[in-house]
MARDREN-446503 format. One record per residue (C-alpha): x, y, z; residue in one letter. Coordinates in steps of 0.02 Angstrom, whole numbers, padded with zeros to 5 digits, always signed. Layout:
residues N
XYZa
...
end
This chain:
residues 435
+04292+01966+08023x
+04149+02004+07906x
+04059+02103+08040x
+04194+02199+08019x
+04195+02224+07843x
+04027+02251+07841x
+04054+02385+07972x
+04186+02449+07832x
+04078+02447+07693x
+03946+02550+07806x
+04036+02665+07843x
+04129+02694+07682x
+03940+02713+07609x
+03895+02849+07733x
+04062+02944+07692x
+04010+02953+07507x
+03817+02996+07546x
+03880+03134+07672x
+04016+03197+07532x
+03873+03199+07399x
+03756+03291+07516x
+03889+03403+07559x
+03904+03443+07366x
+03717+03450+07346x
+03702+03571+07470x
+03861+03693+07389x
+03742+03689+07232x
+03605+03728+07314x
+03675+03866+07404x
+03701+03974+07266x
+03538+04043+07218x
+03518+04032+07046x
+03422+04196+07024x
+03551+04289+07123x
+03608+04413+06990x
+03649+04622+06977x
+03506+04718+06967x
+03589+04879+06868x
+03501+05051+06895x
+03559+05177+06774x
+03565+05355+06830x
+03518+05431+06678x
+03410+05353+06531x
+03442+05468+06380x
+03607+05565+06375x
+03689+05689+06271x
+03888+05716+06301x
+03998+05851+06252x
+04174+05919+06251x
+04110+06047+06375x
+04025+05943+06491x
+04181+05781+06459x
+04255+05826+06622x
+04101+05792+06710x
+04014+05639+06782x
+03888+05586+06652x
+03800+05406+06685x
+03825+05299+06858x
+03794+05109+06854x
+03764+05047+07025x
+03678+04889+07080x
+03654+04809+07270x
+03779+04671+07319x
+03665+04504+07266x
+03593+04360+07409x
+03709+04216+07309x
+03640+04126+07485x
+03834+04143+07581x
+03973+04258+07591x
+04040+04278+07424x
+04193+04349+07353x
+04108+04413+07189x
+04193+04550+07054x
+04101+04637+06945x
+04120+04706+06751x
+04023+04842+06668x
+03996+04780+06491x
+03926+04893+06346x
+03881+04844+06193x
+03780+04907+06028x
+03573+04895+06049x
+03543+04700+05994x
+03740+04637+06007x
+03762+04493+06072x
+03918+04562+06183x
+04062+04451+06094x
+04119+04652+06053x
+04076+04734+06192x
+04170+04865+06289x
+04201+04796+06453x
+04250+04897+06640x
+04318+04782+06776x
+04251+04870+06946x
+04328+04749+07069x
+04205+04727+07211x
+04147+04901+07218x
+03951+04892+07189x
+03936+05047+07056x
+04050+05114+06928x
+04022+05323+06875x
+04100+05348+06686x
+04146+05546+06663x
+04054+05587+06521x
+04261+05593+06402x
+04288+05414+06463x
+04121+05350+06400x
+04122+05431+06231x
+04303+05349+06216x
+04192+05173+06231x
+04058+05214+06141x
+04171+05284+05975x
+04260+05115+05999x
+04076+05019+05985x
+04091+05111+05810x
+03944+05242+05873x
+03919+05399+05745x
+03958+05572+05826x
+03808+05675+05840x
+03694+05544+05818x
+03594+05462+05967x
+03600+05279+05977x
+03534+05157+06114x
+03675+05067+06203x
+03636+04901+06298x
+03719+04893+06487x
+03748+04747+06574x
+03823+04704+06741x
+03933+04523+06769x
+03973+04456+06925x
+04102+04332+06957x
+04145+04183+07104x
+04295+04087+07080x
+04360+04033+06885x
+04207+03965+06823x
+04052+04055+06892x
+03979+04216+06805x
+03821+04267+06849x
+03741+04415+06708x
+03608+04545+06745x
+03449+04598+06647x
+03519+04704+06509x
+03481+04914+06527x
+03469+05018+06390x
+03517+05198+06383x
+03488+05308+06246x
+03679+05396+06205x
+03731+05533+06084x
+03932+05540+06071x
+04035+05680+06020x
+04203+05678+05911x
+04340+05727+06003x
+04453+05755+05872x
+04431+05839+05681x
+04383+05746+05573x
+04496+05761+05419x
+04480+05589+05343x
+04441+05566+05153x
+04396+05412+05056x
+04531+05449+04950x
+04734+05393+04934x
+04904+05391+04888x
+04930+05215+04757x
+05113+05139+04707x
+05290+05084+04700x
+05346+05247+04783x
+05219+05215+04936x
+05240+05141+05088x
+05103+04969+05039x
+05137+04958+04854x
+05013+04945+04723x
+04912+04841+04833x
+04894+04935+04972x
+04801+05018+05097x
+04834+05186+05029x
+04915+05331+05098x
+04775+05443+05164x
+04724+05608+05082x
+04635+05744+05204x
+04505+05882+05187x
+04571+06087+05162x
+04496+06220+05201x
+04426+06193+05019x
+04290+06098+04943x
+04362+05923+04875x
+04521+05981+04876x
+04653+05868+04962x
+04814+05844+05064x
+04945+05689+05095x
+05116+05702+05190x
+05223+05579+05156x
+05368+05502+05121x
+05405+05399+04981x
+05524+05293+04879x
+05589+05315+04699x
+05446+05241+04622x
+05274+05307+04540x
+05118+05322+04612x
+04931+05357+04585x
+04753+05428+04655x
+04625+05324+04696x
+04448+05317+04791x
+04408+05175+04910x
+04589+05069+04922x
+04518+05012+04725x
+04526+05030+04558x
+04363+05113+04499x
+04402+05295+04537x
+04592+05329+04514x
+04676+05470+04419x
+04846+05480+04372x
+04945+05628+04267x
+05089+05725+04176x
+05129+05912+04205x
+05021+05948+04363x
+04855+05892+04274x
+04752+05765+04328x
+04660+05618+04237x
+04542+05495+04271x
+04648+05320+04230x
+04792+05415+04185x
+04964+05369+04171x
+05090+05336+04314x
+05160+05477+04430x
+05349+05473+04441x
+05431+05534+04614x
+05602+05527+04679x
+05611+05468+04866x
+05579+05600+04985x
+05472+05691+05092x
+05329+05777+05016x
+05163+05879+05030x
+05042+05827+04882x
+04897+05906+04828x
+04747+05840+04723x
+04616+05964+04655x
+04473+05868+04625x
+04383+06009+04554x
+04503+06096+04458x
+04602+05910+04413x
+04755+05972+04461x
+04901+05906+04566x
+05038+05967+04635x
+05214+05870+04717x
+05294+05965+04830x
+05476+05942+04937x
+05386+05966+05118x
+05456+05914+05293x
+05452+06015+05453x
+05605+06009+05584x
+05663+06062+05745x
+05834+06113+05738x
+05945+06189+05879x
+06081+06173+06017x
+05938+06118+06119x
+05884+05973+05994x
+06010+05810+05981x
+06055+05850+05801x
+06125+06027+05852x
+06112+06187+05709x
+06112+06082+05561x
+06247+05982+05536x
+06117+05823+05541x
+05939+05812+05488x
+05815+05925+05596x
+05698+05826+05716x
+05535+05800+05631x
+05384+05879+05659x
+05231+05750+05630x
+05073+05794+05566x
+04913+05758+05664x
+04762+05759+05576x
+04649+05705+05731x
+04693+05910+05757x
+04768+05989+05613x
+04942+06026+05707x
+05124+05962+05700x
+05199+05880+05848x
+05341+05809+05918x
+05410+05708+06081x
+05587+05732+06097x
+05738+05781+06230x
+05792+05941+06254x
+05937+06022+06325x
+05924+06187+06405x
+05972+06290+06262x
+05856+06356+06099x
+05802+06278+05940x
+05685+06366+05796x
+05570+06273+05683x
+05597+06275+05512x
+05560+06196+05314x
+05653+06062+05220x
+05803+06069+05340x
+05842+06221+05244x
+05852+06399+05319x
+05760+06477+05169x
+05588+06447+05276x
+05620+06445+05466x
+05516+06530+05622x
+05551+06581+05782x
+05465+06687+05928x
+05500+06875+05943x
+05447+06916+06114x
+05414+06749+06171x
+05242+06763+06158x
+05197+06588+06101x
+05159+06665+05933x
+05288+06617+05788x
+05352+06744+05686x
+05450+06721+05510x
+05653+06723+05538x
+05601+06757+05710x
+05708+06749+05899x
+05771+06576+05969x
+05647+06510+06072x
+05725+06470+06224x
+05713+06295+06317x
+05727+06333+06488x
+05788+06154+06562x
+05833+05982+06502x
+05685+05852+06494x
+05563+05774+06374x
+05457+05885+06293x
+05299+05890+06188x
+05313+06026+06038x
+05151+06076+05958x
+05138+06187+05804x
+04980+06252+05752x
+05022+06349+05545x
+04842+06408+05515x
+04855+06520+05686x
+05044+06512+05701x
+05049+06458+05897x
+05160+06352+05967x
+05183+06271+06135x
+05327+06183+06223x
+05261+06086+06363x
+05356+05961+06512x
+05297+05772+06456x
+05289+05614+06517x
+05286+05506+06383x
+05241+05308+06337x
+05402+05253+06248x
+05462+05072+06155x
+05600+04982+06251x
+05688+04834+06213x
+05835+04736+06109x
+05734+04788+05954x
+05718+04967+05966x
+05876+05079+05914x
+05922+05120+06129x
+05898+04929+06171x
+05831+04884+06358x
+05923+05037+06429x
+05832+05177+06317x
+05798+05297+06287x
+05627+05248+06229x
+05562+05290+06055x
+05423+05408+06108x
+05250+05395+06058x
+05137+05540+06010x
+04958+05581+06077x
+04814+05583+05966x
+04663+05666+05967x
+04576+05534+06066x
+04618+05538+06255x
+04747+05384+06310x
+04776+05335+06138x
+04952+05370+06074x
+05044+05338+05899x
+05228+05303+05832x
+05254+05340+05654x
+05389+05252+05544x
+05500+05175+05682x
+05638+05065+05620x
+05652+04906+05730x
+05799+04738+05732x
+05736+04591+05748x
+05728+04552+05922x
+05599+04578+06076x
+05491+04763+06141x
+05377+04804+06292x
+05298+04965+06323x
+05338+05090+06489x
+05297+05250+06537x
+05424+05383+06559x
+05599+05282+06541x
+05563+05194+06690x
+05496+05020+06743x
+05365+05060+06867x
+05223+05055+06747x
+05256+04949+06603x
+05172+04821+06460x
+05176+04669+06396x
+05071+04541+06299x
+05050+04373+06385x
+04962+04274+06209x
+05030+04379+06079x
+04844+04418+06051x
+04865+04616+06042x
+04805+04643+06241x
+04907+04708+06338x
+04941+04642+06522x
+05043+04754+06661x
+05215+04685+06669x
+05162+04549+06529x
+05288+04459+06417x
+05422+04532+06293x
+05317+04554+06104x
+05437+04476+05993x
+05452+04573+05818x
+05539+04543+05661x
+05668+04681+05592x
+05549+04818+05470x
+05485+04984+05506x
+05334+04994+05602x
+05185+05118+05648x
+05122+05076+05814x
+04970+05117+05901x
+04935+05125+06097x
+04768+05132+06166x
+04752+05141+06351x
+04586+05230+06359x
+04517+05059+06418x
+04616+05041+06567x
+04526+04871+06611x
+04593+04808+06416x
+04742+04908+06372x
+04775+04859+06171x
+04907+04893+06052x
+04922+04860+05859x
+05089+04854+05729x
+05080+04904+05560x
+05222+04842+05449x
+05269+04988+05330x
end
């Protein structure tokens, strides 16, 4: 009997030796110095809108000897000269062994690493691979000298909108002033409450002028406005304001709220490129565009030449879908184009789950859209493109990233501006902004 134990005991012992060989030799099977080796294509570059279309810098690197087969992934990651990558822009290649970034897709990244336009700054490149959950191997960082472009105007001020009437209060953030054609000379559109309001520099207190009559002073008194929709102009040289009733509509058989009966659809103004848009259903009938739902001011297009004239022809829609309108005042074109929009779906949004979505608006930047002022219940919202559920979002976390298909985003009942960026289509975000 106990040569049989100890025949136990034996051979239990040799089990566990051969098992912790067996997990010796796993560890030393993956070679530790078994990383990417990145080779950039280019080592100083200089993008443009006219070259955006085109490939600009290609990241490629041979597959690694890890020592066995491995089922690695790999990530692009790019991050400011001297981060340390906790804010980096990240690609997810897959298991392709190079990644080529047209030259509009990486200026998107680098604007979002907070680069300056027109100014060359080295970017640091790095290439991850990953085995399994927990294994991520990095390479030797690359740097490449970059010099993005804008691709948008850039209308911003450092000046605001202050007050009761506005949509943050006296606390703010402020309403945003932009740039004219003239020197310190500025423009808000916006709608506000009864209330009073104020201009100040910076979202504070040290620079803010107030008024009576149109004229401006520094520390002045209190602005008093009556709720509505209004253009407002500050003359910085001149210190002179001015408060103007100012909305732009679509109005029409073709638009939902017919020719006038109901508010006209609202034009929204861009400022990433100085137009007025709008996403909304058409029939196939006509419409016009026209000022403070009023027919003092309206415009049509005599001729149909894409040019808008003053009291001119309906312009013709010539079938039902969703459209994007574009209106362009300073050289009075307009375009009506077929769209495919991103939409809000869900028990919160005015259509519920069945729609139609509240349609968002494209900026400026490419893949990154906007909704202005929507009024939402309490209750639950994903993201989808085009009405439909084939391509839709949802955040799995609540931690403003969106996943394909991801969870419902629970919201509470307010009116909301909402931005969605998909220009990282590896980290698709989104972000609410309670008005």
């Amino acid at each position: 009997m106990k040569t049989i134990y100890t025949q136990l005991l034996g051979a239990l012992a040799a089990l566990l030796l051969l098992t912790s060989c067996e997990k010796d030799e796993i560890r030393a099977i993956l070679k530790p110095d078994a990383v990417p080796v990145a080779t950039l294509s280019s080592q100083n570059l200089v993008l443009t809108k006219d070259n955006a279309e085109q490939d600009a810098l290609t990241i490629s690197w041979p597959a690694p000897n890890y020592g066995f087969n491995a089922a690695a992934t790999y990530t692009v990651l790019l991050d400011k000269k001297g981060g340390d990558f906790s804010k980096a822009e990240s690609v997810v290649i897959g298991t392709d062994l190079k990644k080529t970034f047209k030259g509009r897709e990486l200026n998107n990244l680098l604007l979002k690493l907070g680069l300056v336009p027109g100014t060359a700054a080295d970017v640091d490149v790095k290439v991850q691979s990953t085995m399994g959950a927990s294994t991520t191997l990095s390479s030797v960082l690359k740097t490449v000298k970059v010099t993005p472009f804008l691709d948008r105007i850039d209308l911003s001020t450092n000046w605001g909108l202050v007050g009761s009437a506005t949509t943050n209060g006296w606390d703010g953030p402020d309403m945003p002033f932009y740039k004219t054609d003239k020197a310190n000379v500025f423009v808000a559109y916006v709608t506000l409450r009864d209330g009073e309001i104020k201009f100040r520099q910076d979202n504070k207190w040290d620079v803010n002028y107030g008024g009576t009559g149109g004229t401006a002073e520094k520390g002045g008194g209190n602005i008093a406005v009556k709720a509505g929709t209004y253009r407002i102009t500050f003359d910085l040289n001149g210190l002179k304001y001015t408060v103007e009733p100012y909305s732009l509509g679509l109005v029409g058989d073709a638009t939902p709220n017919g020719w006038g009966d109901k508010p006209d659809t609202p034009l929204i103004y861009d400022p990433t490129s100085d137009t007025w848009k709008a996403v909304i259903a058409l029939t196939n009938k006509s419409l016009k565009i026209r000022l403070n739902n009023d027919w003092a001011v309206n415009y049509g297009d005599k001729g149909a030449d894409g040019v808008l004239d003053a009291g001119g022809d309906n312009i013709a829609i010539p079938a039902a879908g969703t459209y994007l309108v574009t209106v362009d005042f300073k050289t009075m074109k307009y375009t009506v184009e077929v769209y495919k929009a991103w939409g809000v779906v869900g028990s919160a949004t005015p259509n519920g789950w069945d729609g139609p979505d509240a349609k968002f608006i494209p900026t400026g930047v490419d893949k990154v859209f906007y909704l202005d002022a929507i009024t939402l219940k309490a209750g639950e919202i994903k993201f989808r493109f085009n009405d439909a559920w084939d391509v839709n979002y949802g955040d799995k976390g609540n931690d403003g990233i969106l996943e394909t298909g991801g969870d419902n985003i629970v919201v509470k009942a307010g009116t909301y501006s909402i931005t969605l960026d998909l220009s990282n289509a590896s980290r698709p975000t989104y972000t609410m902004s309670k008005k």
